[in-house]
VMD Tcl script that builds the backbone (N, CA, C; Angstrom):
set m [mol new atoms 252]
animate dup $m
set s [atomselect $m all]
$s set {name element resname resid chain x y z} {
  {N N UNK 1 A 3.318 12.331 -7.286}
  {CA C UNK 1 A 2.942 11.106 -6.626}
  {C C UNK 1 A 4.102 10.538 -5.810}
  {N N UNK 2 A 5.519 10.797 -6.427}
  {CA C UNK 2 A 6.595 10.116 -5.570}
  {C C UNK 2 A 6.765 10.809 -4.099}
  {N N UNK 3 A 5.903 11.881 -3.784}
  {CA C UNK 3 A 6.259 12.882 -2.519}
  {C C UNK 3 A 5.250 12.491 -2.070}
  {N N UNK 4 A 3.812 11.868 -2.352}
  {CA C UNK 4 A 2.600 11.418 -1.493}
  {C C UNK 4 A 3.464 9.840 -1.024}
  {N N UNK 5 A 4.599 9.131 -2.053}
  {CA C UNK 5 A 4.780 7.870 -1.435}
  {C C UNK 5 A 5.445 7.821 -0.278}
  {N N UNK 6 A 6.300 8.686 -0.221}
  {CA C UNK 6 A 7.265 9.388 0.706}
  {C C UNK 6 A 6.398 10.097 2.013}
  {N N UNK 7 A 5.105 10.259 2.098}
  {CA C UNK 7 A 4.457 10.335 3.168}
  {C C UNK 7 A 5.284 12.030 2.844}
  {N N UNK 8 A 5.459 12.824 2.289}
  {CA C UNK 8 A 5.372 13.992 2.169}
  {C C UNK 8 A 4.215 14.880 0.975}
  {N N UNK 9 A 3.087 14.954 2.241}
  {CA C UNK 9 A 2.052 15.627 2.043}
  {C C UNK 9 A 1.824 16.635 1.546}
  {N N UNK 10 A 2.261 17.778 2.199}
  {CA C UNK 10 A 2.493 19.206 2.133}
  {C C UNK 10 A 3.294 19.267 0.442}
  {N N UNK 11 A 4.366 18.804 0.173}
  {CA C UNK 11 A 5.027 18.959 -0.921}
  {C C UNK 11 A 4.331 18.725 -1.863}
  {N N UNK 12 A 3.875 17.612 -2.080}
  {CA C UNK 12 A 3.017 16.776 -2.673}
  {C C UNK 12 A 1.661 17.626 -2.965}
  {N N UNK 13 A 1.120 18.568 -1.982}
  {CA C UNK 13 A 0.105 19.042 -2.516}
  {C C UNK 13 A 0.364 20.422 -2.862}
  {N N UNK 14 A 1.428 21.051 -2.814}
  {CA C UNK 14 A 2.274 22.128 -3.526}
  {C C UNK 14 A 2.161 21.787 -5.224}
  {N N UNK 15 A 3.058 20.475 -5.258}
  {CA C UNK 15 A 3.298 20.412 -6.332}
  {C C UNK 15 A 1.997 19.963 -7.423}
  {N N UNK 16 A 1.186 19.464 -7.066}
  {CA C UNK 16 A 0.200 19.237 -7.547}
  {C C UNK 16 A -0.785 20.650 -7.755}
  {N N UNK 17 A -1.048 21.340 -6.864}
  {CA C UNK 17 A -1.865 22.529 -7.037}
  {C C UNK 17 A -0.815 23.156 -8.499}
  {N N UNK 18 A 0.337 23.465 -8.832}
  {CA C UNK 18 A 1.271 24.203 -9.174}
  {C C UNK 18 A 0.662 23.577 -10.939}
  {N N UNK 19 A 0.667 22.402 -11.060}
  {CA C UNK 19 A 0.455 21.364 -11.706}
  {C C UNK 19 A -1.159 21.294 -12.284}
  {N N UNK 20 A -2.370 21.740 -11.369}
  {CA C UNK 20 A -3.531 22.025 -11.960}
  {C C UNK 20 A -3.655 23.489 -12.490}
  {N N UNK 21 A -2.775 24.346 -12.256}
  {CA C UNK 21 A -2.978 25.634 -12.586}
  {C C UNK 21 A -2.187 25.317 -14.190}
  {N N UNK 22 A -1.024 24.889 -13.917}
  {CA C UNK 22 A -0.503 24.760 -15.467}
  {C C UNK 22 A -0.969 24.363 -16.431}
  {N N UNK 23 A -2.203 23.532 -15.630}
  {CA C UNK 23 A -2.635 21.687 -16.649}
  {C C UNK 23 A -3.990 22.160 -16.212}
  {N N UNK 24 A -5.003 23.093 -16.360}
  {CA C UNK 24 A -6.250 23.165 -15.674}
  {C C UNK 24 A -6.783 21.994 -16.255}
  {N N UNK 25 A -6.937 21.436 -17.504}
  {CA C UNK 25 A -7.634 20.365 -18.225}
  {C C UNK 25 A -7.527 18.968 -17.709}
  {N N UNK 26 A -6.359 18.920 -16.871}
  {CA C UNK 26 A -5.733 17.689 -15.926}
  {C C UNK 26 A -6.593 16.997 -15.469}
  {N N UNK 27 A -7.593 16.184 -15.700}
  {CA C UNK 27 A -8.231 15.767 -14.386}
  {C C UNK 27 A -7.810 15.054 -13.488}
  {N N UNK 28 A -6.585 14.076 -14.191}
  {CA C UNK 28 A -6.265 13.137 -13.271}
  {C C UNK 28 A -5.384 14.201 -12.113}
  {N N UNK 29 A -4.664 15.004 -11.987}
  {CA C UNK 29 A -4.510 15.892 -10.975}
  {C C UNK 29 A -5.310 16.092 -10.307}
  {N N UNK 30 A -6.772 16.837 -10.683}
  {CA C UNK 30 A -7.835 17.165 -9.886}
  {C C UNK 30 A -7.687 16.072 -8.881}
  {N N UNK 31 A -7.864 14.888 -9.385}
  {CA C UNK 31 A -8.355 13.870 -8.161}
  {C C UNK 31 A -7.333 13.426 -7.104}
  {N N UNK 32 A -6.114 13.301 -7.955}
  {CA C UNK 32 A -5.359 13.526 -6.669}
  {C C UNK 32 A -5.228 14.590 -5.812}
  {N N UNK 33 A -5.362 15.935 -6.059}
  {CA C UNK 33 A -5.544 16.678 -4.926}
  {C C UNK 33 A -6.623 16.915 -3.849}
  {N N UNK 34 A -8.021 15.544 -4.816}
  {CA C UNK 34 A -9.024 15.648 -3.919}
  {C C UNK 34 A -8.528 14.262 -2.522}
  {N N UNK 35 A -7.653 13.710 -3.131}
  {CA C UNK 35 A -7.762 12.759 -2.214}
  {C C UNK 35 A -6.622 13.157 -1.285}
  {N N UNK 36 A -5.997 14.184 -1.719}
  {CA C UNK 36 A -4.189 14.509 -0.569}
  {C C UNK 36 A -5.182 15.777 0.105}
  {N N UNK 37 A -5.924 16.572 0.128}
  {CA C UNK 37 A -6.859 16.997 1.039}
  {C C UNK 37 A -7.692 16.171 1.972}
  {N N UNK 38 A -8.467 15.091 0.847}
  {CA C UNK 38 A -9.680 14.638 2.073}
  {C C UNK 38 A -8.910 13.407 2.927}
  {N N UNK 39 A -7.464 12.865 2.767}
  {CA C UNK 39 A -6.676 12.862 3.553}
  {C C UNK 39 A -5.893 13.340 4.683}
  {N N UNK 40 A -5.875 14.579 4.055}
  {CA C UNK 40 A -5.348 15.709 5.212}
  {C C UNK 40 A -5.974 16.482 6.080}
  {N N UNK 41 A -7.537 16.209 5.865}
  {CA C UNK 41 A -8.806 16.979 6.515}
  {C C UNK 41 A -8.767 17.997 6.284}
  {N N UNK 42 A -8.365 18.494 4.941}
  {CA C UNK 42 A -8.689 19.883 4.308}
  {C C UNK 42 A -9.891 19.733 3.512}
  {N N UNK 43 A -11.125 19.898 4.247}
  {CA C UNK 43 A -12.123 19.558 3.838}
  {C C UNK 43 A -12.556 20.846 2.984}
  {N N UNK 44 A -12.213 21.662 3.153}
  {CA C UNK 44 A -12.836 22.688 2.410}
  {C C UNK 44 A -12.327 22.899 1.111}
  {N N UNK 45 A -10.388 22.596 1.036}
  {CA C UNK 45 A -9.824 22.269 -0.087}
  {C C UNK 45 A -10.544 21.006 -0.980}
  {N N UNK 46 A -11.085 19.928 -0.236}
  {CA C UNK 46 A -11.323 19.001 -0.918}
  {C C UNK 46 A -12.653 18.920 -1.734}
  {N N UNK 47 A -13.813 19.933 -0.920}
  {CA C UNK 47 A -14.550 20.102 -1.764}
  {C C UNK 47 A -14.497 21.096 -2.824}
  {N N UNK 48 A -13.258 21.970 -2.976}
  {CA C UNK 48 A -13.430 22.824 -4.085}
  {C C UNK 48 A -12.483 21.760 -5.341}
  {N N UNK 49 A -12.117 20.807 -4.716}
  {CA C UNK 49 A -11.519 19.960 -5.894}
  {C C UNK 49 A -12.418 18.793 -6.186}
  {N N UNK 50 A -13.147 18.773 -5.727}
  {CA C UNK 50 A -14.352 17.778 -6.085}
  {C C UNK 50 A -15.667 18.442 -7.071}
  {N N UNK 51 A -15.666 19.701 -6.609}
  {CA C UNK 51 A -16.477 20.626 -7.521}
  {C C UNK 51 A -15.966 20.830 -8.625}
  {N N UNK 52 A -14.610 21.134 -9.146}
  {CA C UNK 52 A -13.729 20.775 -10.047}
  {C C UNK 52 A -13.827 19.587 -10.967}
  {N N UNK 53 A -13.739 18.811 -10.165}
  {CA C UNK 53 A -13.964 17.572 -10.829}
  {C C UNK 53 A -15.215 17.265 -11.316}
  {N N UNK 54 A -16.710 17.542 -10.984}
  {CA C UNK 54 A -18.043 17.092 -11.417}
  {C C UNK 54 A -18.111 18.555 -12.460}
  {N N UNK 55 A -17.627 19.548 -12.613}
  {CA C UNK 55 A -17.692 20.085 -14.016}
  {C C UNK 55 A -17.405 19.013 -15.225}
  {N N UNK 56 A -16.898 17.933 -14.930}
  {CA C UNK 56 A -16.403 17.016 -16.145}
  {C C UNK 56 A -17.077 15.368 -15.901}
  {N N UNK 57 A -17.206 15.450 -14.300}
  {CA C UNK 57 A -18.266 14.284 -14.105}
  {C C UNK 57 A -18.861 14.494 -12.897}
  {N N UNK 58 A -20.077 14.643 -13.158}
  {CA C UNK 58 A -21.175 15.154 -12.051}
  {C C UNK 58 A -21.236 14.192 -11.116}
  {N N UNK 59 A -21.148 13.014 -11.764}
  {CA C UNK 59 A -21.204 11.790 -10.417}
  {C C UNK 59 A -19.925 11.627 -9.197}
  {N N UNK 60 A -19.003 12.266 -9.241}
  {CA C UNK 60 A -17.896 12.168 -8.622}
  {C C UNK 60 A -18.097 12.188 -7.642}
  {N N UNK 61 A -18.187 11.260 -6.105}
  {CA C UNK 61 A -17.742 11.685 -5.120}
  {C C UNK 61 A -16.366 10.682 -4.615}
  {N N UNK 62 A -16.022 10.364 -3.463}
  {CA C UNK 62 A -14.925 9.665 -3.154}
  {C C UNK 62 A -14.758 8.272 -3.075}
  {N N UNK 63 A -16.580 7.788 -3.095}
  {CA C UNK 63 A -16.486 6.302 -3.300}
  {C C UNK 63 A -15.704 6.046 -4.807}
  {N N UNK 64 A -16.123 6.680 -5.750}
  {CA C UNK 64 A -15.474 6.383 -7.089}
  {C C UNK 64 A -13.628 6.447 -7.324}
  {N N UNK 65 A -12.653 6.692 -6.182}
  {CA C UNK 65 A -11.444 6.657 -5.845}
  {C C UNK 65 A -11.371 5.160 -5.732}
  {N N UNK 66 A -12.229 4.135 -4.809}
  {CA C UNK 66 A -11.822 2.960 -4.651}
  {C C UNK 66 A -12.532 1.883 -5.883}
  {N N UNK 67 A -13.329 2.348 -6.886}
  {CA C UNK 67 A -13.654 1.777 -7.923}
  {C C UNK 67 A -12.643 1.416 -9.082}
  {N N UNK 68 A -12.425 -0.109 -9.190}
  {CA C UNK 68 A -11.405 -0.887 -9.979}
  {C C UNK 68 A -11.596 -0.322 -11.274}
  {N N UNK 69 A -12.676 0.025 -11.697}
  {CA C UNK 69 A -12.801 0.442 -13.074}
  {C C UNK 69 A -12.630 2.315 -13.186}
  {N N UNK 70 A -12.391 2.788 -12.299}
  {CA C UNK 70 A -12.061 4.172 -12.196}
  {C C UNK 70 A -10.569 4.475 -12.489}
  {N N UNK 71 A -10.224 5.675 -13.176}
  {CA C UNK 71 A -8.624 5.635 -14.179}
  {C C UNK 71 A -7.980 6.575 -12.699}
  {N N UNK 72 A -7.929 5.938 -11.434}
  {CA C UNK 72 A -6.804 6.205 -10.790}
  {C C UNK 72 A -6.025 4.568 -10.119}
  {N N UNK 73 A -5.643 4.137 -10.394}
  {CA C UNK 73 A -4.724 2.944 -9.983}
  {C C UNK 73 A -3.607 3.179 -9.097}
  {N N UNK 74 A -2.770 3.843 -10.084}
  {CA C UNK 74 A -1.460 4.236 -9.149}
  {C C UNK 74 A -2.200 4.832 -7.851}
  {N N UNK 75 A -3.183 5.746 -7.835}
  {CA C UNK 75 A -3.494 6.331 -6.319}
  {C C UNK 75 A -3.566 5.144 -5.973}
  {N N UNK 76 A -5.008 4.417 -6.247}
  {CA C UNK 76 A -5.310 3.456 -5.284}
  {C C UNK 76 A -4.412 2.368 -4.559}
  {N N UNK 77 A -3.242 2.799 -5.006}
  {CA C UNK 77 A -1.969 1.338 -4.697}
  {C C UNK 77 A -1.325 2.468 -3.129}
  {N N UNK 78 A -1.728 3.306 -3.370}
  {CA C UNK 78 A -1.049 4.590 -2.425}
  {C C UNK 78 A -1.441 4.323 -0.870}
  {N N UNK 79 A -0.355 4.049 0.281}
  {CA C UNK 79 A -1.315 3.987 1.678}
  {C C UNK 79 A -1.845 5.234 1.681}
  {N N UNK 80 A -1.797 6.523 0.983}
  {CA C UNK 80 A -2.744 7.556 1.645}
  {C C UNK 80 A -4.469 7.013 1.810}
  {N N UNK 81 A -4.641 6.552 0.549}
  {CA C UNK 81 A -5.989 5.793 0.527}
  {C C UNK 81 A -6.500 5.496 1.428}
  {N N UNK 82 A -5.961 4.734 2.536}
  {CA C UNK 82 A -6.282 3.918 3.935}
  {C C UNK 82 A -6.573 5.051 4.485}
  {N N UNK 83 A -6.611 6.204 4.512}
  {CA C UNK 83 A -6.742 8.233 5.324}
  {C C UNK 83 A -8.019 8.149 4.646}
  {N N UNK 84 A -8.332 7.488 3.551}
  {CA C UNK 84 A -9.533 8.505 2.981}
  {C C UNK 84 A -10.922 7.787 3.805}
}
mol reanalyze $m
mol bondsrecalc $m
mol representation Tube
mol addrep $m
């Protein structure tokens, strides 16, 4: 997350992919890499991390990123957000 604050993208989604392979059970990873894709218009990345993600909650799409009661905060404090 400190390399998405830093407006370094690319790193940021290195280290995170590196990070769901280690941590497949991660979800909170999953979602950040759905949102440092559908930020980056890696749309095709973003839907295989969104498919990822509804194995564990079917309802997932990206409105649920800006939902107060949804367990990403720190993202949502993130300017990438304002991309999504």
């Amino acid at each position: 997350m400190a390399r998405t604050g830093a407006g370094d993208y690319s790193r940021a989604t290195l280290d995170a992919t590196m990070t769901s392979t280690l941590s497949p059970n991660f979800m909170a990873i999953r979602r950040f890499l759905y949102a440092l894709h559908a930020a980056s218009d890696r749309m095709e990345q973003a839907s295989i991390a969104q498919s990822q993600i509804r194995v564990r909650e079917p309802d997932f799409d990206q409105t649920r990123l800006f939902d107060s009661a949804y367990p990403v905060g720190t993202l949502r404090s993130m300017p990438i957000m304002e991309r999504l």
